[in-house]
The first five atom37 places (N, CA, C, CB, O) and aatype in JSON, in Angstrom:
{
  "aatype": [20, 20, 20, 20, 20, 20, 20, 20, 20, 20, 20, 20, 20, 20, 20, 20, 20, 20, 20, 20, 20, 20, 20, 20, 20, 20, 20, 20, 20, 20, 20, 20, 20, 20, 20, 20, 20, 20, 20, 20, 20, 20, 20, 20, 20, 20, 20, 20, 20, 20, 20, 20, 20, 20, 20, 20, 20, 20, 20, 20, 20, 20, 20, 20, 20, 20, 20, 20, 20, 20, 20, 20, 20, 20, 20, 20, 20, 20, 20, 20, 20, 20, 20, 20, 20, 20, 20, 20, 20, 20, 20, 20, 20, 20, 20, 20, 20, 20, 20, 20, 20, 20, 20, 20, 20, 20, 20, 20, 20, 20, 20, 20, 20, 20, 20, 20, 20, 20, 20, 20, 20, 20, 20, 20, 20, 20, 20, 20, 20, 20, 20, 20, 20, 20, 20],
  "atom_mask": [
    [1, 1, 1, 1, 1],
    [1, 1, 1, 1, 1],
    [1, 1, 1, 1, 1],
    [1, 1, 1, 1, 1],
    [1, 1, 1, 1, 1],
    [1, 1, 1, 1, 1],
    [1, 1, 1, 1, 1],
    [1, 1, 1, 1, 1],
    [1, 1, 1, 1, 1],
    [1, 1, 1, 1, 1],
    [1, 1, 1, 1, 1],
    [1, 1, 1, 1, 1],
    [1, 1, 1, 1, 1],
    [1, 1, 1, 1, 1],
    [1, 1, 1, 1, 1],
    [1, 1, 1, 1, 1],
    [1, 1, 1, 1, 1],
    [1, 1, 1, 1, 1],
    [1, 1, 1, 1, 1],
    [1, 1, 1, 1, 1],
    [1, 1, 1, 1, 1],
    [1, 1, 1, 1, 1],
    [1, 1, 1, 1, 1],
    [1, 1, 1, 1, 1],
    [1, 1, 1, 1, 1],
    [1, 1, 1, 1, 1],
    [1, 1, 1, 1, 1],
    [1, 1, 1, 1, 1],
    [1, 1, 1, 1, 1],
    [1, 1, 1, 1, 1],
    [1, 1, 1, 1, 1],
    [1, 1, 1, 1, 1],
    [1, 1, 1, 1, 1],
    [1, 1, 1, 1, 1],
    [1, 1, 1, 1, 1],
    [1, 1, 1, 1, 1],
    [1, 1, 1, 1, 1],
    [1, 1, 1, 1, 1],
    [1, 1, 1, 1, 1],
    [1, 1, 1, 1, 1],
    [1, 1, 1, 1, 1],
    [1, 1, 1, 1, 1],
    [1, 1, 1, 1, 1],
    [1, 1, 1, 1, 1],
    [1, 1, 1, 1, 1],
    [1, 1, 1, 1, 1],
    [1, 1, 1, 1, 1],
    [1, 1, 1, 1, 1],
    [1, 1, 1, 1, 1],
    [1, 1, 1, 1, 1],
    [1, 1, 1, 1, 1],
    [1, 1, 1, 1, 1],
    [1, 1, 1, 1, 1],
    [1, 1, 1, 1, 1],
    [1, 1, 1, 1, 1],
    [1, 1, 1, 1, 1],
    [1, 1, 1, 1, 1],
    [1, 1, 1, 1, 1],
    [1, 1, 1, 1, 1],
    [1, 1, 1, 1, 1],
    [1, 1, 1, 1, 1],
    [1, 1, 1, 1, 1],
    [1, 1, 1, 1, 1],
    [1, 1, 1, 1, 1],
    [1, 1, 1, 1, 1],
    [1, 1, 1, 1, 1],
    [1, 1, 1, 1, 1],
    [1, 1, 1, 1, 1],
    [1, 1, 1, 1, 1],
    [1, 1, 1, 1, 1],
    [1, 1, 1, 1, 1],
    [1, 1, 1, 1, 1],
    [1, 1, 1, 1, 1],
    [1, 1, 1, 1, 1],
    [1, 1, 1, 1, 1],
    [1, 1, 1, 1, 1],
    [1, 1, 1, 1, 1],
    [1, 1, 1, 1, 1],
    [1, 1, 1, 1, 1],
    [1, 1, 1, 1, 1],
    [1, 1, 1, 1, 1],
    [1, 1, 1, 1, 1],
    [1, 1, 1, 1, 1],
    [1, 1, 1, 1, 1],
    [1, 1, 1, 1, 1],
    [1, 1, 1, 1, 1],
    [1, 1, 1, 1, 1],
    [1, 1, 1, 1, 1],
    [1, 1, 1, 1, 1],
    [1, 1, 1, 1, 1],
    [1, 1, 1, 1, 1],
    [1, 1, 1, 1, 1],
    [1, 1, 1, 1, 1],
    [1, 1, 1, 1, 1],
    [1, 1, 1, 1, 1],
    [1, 1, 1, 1, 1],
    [1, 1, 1, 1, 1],
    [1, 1, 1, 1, 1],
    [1, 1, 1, 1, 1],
    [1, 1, 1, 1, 1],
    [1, 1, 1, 1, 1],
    [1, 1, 1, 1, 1],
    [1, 1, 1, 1, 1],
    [1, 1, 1, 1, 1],
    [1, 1, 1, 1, 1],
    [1, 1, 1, 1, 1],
    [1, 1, 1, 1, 1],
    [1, 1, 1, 1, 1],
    [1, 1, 1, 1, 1],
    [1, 1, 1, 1, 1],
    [1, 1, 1, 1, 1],
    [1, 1, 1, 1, 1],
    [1, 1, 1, 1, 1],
    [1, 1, 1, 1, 1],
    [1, 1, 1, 1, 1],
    [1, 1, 1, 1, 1],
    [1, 1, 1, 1, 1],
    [1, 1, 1, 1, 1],
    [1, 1, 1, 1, 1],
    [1, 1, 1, 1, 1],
    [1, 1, 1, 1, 1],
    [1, 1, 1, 1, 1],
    [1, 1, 1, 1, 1],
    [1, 1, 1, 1, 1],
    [1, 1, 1, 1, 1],
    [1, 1, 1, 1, 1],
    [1, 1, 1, 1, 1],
    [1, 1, 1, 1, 1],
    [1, 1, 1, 1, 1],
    [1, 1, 1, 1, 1],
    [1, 1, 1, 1, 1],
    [1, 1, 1, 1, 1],
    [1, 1, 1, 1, 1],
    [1, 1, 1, 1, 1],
    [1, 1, 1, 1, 1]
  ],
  "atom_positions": [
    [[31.39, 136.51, -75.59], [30.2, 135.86, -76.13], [30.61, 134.93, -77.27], [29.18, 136.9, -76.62], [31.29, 135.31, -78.22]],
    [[30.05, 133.42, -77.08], [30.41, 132.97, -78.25], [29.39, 133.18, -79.43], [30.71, 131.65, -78.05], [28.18, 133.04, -79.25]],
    [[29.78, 133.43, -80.31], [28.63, 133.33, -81.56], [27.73, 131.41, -82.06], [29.84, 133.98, -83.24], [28.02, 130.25, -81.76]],
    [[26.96, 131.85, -82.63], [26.3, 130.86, -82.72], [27.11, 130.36, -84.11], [24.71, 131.14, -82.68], [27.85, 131.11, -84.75]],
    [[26.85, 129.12, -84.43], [26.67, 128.76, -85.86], [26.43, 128.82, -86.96], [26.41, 128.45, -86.02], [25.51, 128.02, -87.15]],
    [[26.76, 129.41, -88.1], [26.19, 130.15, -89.21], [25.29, 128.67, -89.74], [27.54, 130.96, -90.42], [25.93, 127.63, -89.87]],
    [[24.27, 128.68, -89.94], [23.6, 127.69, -90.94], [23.55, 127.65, -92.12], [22.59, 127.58, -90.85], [22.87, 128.67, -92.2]],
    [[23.75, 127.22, -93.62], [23.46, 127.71, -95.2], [22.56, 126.58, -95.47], [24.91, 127.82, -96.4], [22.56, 125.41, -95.09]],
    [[21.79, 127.26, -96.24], [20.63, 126.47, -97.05], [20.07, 126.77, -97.58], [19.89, 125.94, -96.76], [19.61, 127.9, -97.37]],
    [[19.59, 125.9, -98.86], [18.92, 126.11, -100.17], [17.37, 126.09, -99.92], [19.36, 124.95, -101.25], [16.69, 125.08, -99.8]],
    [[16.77, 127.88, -99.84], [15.07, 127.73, -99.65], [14.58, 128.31, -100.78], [14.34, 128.52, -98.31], [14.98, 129.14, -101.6]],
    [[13.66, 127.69, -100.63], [12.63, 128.21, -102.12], [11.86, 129.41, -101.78], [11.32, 126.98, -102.67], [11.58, 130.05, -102.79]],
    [[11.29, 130.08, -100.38], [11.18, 131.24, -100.79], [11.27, 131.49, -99.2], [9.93, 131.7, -101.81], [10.45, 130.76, -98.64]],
    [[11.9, 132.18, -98.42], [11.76, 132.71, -97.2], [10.81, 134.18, -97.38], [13.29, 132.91, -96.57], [10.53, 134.76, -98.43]],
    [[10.52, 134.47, -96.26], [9.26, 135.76, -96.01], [10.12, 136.99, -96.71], [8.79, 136.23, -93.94], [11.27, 137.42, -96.7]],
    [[8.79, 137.28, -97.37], [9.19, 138.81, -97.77], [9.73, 139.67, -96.76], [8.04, 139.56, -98.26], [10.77, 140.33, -96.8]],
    [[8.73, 139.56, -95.68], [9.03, 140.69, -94.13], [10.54, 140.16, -93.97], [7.81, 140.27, -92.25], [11.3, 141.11, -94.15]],
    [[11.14, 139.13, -93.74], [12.09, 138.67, -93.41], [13.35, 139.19, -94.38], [11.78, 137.34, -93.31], [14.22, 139.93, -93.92]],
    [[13.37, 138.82, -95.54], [14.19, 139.49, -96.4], [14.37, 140.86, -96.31], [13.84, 139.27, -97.53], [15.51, 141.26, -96.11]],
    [[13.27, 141.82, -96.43], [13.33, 143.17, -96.57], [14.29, 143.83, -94.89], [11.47, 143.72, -96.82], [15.17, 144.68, -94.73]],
    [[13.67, 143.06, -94.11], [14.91, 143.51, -93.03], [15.88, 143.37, -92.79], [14.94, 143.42, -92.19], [16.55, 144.08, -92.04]],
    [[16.47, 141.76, -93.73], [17.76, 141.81, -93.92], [18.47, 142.71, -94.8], [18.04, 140.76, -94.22], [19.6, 143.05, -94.46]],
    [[17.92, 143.19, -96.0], [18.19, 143.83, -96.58], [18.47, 145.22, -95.71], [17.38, 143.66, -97.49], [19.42, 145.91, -96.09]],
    [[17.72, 145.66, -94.59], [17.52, 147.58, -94.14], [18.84, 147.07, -92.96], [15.24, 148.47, -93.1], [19.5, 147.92, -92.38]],
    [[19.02, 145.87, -92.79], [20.33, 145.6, -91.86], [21.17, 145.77, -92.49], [20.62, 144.43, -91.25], [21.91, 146.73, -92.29]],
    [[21.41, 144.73, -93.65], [22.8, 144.75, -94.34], [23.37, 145.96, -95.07], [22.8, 143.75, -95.3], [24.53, 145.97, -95.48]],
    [[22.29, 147.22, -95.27], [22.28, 148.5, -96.16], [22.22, 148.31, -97.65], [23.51, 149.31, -95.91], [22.6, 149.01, -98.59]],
    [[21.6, 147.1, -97.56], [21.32, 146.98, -99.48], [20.23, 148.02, -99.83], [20.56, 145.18, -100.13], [19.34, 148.22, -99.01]],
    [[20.24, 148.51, -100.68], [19.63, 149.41, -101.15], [18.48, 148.77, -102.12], [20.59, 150.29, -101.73], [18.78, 148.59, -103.3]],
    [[17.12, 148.41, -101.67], [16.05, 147.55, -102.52], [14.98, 147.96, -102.12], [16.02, 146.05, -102.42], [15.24, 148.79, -101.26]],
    [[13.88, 147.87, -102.23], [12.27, 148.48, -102.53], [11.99, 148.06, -100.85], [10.98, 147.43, -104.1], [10.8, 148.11, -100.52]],
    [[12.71, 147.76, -100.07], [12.09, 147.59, -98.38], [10.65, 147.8, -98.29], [12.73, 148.77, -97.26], [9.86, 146.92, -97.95]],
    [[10.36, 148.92, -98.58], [8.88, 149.26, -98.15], [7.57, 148.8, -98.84], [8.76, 150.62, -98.19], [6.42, 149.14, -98.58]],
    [[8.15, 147.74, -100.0], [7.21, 147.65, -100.69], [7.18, 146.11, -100.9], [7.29, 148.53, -101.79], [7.6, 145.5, -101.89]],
    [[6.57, 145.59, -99.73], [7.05, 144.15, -99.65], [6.3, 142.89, -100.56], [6.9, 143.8, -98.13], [6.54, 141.68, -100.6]],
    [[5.15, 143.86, -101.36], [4.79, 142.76, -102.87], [6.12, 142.62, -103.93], [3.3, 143.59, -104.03], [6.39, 141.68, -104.67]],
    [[6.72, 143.68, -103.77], [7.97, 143.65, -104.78], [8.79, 142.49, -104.41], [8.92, 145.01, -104.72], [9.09, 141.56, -105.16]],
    [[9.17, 142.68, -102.94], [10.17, 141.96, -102.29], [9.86, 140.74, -102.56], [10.33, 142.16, -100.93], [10.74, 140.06, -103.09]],
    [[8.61, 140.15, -102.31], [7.88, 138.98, -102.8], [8.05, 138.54, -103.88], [6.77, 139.07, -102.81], [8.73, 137.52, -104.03]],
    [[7.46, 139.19, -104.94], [7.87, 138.73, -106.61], [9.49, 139.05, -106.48], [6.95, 139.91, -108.15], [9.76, 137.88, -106.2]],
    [[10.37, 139.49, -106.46], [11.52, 139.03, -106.52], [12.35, 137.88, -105.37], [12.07, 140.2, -106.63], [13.58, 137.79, -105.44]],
    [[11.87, 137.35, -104.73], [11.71, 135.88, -104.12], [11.36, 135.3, -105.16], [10.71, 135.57, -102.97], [12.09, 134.9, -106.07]],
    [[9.89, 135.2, -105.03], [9.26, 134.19, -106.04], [9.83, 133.77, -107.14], [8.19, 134.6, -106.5], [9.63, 132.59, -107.44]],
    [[10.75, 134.65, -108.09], [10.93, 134.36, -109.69], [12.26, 134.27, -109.54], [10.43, 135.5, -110.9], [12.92, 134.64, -110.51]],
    [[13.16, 133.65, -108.04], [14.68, 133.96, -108.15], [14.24, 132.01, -108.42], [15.95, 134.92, -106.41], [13.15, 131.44, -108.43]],
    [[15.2, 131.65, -108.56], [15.33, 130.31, -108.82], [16.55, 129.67, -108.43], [15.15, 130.1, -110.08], [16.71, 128.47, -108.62]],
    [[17.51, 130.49, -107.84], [18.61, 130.11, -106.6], [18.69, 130.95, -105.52], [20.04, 130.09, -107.04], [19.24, 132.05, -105.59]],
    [[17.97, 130.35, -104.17], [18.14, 131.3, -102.96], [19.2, 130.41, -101.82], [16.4, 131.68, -102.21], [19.07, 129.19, -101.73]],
    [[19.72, 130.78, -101.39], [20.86, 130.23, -100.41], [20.82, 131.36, -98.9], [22.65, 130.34, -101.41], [21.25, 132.51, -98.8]],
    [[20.23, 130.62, -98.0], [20.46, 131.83, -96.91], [21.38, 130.81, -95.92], [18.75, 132.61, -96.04], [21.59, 129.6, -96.0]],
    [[21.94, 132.09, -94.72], [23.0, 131.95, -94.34], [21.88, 132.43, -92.89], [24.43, 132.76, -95.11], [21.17, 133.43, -92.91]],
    [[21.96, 131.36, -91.65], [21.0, 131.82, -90.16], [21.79, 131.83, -89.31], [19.81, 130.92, -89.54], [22.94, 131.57, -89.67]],
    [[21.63, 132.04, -88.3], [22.65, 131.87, -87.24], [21.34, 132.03, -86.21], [24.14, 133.1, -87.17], [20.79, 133.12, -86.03]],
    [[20.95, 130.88, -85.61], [20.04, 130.96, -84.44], [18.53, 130.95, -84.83], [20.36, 132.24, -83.64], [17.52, 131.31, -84.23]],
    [[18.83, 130.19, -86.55], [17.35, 130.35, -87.34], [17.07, 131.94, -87.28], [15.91, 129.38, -86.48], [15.88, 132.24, -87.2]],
    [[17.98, 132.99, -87.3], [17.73, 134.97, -87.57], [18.16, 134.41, -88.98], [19.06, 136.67, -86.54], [18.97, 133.5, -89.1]],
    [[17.62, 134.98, -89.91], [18.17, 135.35, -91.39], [19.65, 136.0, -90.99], [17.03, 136.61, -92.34], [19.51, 136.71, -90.0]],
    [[20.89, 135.97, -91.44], [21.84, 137.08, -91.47], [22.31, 137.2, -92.87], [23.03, 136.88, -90.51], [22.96, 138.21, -93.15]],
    [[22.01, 136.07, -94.04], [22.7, 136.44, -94.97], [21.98, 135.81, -95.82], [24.01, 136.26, -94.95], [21.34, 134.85, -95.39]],
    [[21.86, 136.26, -97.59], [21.21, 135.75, -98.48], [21.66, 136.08, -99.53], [20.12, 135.91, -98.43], [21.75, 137.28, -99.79]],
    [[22.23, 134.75, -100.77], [22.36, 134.82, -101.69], [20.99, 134.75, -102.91], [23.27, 134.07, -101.6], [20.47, 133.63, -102.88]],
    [[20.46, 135.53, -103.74], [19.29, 135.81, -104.41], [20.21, 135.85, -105.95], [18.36, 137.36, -103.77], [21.15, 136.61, -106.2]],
    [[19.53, 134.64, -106.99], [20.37, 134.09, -108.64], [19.39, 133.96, -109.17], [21.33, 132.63, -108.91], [18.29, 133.74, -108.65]],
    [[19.72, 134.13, -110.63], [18.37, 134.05, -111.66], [19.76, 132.91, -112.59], [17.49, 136.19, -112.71], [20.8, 133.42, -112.99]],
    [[19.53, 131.74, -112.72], [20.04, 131.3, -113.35], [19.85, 130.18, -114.39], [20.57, 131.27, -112.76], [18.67, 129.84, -114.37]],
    [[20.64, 129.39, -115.41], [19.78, 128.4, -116.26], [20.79, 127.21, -115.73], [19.63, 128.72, -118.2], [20.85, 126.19, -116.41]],
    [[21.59, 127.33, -114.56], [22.64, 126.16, -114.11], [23.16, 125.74, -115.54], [21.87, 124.71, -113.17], [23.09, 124.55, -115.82]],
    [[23.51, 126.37, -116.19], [23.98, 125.84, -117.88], [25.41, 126.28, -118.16], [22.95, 126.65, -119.24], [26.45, 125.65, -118.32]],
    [[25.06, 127.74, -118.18], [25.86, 128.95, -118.76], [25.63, 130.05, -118.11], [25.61, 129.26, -120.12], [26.8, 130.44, -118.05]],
    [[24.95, 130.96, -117.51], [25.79, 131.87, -116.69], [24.27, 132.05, -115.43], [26.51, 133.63, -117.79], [23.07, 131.91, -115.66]],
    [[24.87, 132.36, -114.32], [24.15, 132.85, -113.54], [24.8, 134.17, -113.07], [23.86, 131.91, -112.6], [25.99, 134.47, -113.16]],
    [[23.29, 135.26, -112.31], [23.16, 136.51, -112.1], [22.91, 136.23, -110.64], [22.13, 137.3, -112.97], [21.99, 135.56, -110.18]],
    [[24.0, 136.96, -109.92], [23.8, 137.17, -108.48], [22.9, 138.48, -108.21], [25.23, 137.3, -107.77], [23.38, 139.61, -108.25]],
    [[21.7, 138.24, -107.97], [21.08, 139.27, -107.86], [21.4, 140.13, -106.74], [19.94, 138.96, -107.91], [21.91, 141.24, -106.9]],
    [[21.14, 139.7, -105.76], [21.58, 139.96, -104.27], [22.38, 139.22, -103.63], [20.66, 139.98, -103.45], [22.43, 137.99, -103.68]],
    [[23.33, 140.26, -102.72], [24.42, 138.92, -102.09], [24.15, 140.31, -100.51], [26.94, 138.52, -103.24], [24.56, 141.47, -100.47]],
    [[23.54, 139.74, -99.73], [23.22, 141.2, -98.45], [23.77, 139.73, -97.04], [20.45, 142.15, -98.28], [23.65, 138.53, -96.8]],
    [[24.31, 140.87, -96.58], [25.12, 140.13, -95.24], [24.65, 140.9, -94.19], [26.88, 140.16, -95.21], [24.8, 142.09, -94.47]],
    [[24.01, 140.7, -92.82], [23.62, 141.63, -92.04], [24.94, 142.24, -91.5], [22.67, 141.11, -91.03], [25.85, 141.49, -91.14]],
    [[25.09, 143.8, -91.43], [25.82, 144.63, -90.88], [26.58, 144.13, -89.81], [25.15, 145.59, -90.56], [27.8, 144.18, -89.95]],
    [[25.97, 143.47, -88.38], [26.85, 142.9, -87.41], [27.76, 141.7, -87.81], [26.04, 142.51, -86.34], [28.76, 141.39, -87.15]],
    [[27.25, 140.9, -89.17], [28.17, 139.76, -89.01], [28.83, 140.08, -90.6], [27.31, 138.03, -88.68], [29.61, 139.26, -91.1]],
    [[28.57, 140.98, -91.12], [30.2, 140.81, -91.93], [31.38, 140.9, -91.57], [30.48, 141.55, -92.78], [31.59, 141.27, -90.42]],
    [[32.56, 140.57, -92.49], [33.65, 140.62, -92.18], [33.61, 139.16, -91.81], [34.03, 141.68, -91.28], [34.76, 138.79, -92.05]],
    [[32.86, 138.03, -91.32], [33.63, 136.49, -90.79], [32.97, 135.54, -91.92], [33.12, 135.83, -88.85], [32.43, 134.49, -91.56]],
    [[33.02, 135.93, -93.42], [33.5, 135.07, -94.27], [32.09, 134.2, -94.94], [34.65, 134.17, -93.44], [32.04, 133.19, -95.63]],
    [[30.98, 135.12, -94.36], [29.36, 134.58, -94.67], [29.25, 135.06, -96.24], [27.93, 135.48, -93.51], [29.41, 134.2, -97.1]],
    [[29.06, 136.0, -96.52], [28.9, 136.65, -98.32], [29.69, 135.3, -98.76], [29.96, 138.6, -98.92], [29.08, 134.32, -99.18]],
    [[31.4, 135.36, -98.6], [32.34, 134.3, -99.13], [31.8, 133.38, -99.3], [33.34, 133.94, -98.49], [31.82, 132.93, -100.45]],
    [[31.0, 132.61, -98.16], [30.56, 131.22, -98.28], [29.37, 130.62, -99.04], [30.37, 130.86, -97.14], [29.21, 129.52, -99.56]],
    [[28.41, 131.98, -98.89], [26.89, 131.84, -99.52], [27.2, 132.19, -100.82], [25.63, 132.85, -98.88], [26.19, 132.11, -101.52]],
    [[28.9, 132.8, -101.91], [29.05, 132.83, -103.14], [29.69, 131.45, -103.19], [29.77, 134.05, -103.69], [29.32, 131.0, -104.27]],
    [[30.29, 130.73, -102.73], [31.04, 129.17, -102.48], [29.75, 128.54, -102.38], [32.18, 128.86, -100.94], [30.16, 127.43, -102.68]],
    [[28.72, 128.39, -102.22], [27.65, 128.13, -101.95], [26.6, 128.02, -104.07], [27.27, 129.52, -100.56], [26.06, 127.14, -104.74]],
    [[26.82, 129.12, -104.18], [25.98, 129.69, -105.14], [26.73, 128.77, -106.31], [26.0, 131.5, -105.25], [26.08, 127.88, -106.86]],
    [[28.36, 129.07, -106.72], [29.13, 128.46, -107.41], [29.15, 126.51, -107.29], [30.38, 129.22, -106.98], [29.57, 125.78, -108.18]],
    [[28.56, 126.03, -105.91], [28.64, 125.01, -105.68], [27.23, 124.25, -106.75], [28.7, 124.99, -104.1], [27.33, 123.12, -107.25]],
    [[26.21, 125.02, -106.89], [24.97, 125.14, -107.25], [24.9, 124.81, -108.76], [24.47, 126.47, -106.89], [24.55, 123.75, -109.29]],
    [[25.33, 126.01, -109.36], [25.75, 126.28, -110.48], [26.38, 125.47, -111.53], [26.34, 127.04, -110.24], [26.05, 125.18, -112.68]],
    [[27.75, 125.09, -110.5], [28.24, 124.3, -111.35], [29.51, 124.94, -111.95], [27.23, 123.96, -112.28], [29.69, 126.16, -111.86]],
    [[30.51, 124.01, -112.63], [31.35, 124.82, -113.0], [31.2, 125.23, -115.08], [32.79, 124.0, -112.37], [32.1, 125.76, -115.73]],
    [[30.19, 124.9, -115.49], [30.03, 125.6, -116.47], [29.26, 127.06, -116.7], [29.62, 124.77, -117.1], [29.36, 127.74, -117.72]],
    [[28.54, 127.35, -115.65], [28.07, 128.22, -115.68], [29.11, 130.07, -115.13], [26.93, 127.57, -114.94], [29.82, 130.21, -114.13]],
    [[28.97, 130.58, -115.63], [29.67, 131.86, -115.33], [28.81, 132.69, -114.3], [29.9, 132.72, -116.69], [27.58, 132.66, -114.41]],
    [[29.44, 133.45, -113.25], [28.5, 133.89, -112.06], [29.03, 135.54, -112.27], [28.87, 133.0, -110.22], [30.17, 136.0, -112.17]],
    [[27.88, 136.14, -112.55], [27.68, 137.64, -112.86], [26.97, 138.4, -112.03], [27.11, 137.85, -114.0], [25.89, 137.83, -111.88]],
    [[27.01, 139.55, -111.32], [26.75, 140.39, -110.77], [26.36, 142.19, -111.22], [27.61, 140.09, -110.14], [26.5, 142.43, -112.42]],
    [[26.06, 142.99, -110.61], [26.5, 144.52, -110.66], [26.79, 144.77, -109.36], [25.44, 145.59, -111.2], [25.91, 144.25, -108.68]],
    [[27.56, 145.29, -108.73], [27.96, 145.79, -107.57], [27.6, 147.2, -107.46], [29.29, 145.58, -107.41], [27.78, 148.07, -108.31]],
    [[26.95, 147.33, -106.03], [27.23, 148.3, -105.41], [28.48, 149.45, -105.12], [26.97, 147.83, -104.68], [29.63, 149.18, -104.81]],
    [[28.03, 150.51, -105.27], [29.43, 151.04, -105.29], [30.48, 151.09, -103.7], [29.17, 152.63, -105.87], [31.63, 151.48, -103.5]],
    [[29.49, 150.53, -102.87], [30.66, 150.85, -101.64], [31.39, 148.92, -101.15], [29.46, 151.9, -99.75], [32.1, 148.45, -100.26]],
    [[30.52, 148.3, -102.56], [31.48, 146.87, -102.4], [32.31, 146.95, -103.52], [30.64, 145.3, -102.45], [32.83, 145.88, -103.82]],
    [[32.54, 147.7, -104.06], [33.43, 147.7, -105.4], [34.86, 146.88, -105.0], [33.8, 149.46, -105.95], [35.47, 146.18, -105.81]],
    [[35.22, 147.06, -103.82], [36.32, 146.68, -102.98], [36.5, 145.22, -102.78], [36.18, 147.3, -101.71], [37.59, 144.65, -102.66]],
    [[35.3, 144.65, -102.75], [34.95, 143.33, -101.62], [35.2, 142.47, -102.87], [33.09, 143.13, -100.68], [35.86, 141.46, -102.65]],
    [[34.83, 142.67, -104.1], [34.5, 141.48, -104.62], [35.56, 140.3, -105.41], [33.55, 141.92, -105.46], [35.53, 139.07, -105.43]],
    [[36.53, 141.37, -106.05], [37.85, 141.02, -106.55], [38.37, 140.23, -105.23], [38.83, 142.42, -107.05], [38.44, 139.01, -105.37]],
    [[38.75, 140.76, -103.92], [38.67, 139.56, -103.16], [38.43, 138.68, -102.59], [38.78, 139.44, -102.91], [39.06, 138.07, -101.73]],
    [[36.87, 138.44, -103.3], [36.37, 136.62, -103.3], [36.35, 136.21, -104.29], [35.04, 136.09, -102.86], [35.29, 135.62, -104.47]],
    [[37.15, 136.17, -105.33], [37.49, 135.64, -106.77], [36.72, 136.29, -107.69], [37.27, 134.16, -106.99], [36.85, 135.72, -108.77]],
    [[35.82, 137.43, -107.76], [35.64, 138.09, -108.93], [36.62, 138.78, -109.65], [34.8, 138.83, -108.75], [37.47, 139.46, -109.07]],
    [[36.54, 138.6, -111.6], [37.27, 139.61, -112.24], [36.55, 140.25, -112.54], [38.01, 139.44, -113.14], [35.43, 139.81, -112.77]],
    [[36.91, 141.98, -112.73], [36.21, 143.09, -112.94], [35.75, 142.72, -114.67], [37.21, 144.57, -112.58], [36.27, 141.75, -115.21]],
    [[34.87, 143.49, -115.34], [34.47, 142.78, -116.7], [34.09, 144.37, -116.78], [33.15, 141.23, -116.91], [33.46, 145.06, -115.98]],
    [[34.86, 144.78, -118.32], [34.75, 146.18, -119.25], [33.49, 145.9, -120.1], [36.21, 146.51, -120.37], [32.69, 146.82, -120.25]],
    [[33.28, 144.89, -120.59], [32.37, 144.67, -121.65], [30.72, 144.63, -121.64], [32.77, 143.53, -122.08], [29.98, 144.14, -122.49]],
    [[30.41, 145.22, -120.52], [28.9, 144.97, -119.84], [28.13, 146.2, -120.23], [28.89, 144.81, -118.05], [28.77, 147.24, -120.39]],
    [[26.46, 146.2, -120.44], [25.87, 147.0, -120.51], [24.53, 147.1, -119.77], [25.9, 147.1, -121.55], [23.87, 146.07, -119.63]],
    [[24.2, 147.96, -119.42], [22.57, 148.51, -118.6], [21.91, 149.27, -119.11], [22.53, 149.2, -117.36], [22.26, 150.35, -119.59]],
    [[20.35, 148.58, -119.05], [19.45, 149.71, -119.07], [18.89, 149.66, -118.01], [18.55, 149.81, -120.05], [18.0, 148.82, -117.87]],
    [[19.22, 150.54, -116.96], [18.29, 151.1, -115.82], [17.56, 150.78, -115.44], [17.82, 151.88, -115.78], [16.77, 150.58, -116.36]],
    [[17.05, 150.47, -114.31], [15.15, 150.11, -114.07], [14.89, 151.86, -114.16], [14.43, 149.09, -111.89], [15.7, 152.78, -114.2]],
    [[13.27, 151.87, -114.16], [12.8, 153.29, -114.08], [12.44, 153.45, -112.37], [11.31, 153.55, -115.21], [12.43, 154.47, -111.69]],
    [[12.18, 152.19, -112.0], [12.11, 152.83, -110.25], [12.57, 151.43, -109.52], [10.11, 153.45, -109.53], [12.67, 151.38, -108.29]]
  ]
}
């Protein structure tokens, strides 16, 4: 089978329904069931970059940023069948393209990508702090 074409592009808000299933594909761990949430966090991202293949969502970069000085990768979710061929990579090549090179690109990782990220040019950073969401 040949695969289709990955597509990338800069949307201002794709469907909540749509996101939240990329998300229960890719195993991101986010409010799925509660798709006003999913919504307001669309709505108030201000860099979205998705990645289609056949116009299907498979991948989405989600940034809160001031294109200045640093942007926050909120979400970086790759659907389960097509990781591994270099989509996350491209939609952060993507995000950085956006950005700019003054801006610094920050994350929190998941613990079962702890692996992934150092090899798409992240350095690990000691100096960070959290306060929790409550849900």
């Amino acid at each position: 089978m040949i695969a289709n074409e990955i597509v990338y592009s800069v949307e201002e808000a794709p469907g909540a329904e749509e996101v939240a299933d990329l998300y229960r594909r890719a195993g991101l761990k986010r409010p799925v069931d509660d798709l006003e949430r999913i919504d307001r966090m669309i709505a108030h991202a201000n860099l979205i970059i998705c990645a289609r293949e056949a116009g299907r969502l498979v991948g989405i970069a989600r940034a809160l940023t001031d294109f200045s000085f640093c942007c926050y990768l909120s979400d970086l979710a790759v659907d389960s069948v097509c990781q591994r061929q270099g989509i996350g990579k491209a939609l952060i090549e993507r995000v950085q393209e956006a950005i700019g090179d003054e801006a610094a690109l920050l994350l929190l990782s998941a613990p079962n990508a702890m692996d992934y990220y150092p090899r798409v040019g992240f350095t690990k950073v000691e100096n960070g702090w959290i306060i929790p969401r409550a849900r």
